[in-house]
N, C-alpha and C positions, 0 to 999 in steps of 0.2 A: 466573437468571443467564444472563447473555449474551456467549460468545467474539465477537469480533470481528477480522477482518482486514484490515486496509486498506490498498492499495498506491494509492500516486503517485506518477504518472508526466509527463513532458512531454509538449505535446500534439505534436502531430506536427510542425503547423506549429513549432515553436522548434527552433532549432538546442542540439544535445545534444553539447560539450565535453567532457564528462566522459565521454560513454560511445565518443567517436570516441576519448579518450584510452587506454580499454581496451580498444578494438577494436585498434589500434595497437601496446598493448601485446601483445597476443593472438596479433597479425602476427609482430612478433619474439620469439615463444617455440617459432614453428612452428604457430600454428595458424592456416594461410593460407585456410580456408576460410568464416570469420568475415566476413559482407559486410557486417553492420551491429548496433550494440548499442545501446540506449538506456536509461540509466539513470534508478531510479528511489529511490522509499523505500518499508519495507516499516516497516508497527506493525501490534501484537498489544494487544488492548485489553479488557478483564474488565469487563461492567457488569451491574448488578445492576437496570438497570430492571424494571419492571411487566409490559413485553412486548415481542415483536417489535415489532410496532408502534413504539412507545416506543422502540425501542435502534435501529431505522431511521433514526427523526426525528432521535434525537440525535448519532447519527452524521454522518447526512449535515449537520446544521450544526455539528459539531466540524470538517470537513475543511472545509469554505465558509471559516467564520470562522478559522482558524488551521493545520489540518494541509496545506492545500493553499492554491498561490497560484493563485487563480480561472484568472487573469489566462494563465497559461502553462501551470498545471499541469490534470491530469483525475484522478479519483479512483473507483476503486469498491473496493465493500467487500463478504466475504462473513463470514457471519452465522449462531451455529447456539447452538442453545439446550445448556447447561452444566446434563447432572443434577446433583441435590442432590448427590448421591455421592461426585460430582468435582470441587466445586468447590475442596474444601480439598487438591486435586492441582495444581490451577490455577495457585494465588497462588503 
């Protein structure tokens, strides 16, 4: 069994609304030293593949096809093998 992490983000090139919006907010709470924020998404993901290997590939084309938009967004993910022991702490 395999943890997974996967954060996405905006590439750099796109303009990021949402995170100028809580940088802003940030300003008027007194935190003026906030020069720049960019929001992203963050998932947690339990898979039970075969192996690293395996939980790589399938990964990285869950975020291709559906968890990220190619198009704007970038993706990486970190990966760590789930002893037997732990995994019914997991779920």
């Amino acid at each position: 069994m395999y943890h997974a992490r996967i954060y996405v983000t905006l590439k750099a090139t796109v303009n990021d609304p949402q995170g100028n919006t809580i940088r802003d907010a940030l300003h008027s709470l007194g935190f003026t030293h906030v020069e720049a924020v960019r929001a992203g998404k963050y998932m947690d993901l339990l898979l039970t593949a075969d192996s690293e290997e395996d939980s790589r590939r399938e990964i990285t084309e869950m975020c291709r096809k559906l968890l990220a938009n190619p198009v704007i967004e970038d993706f990486q993910f970190e990966l760590e093998e789930v002893p037997p022991d732990e995994t019914s702490q997991q779920a």
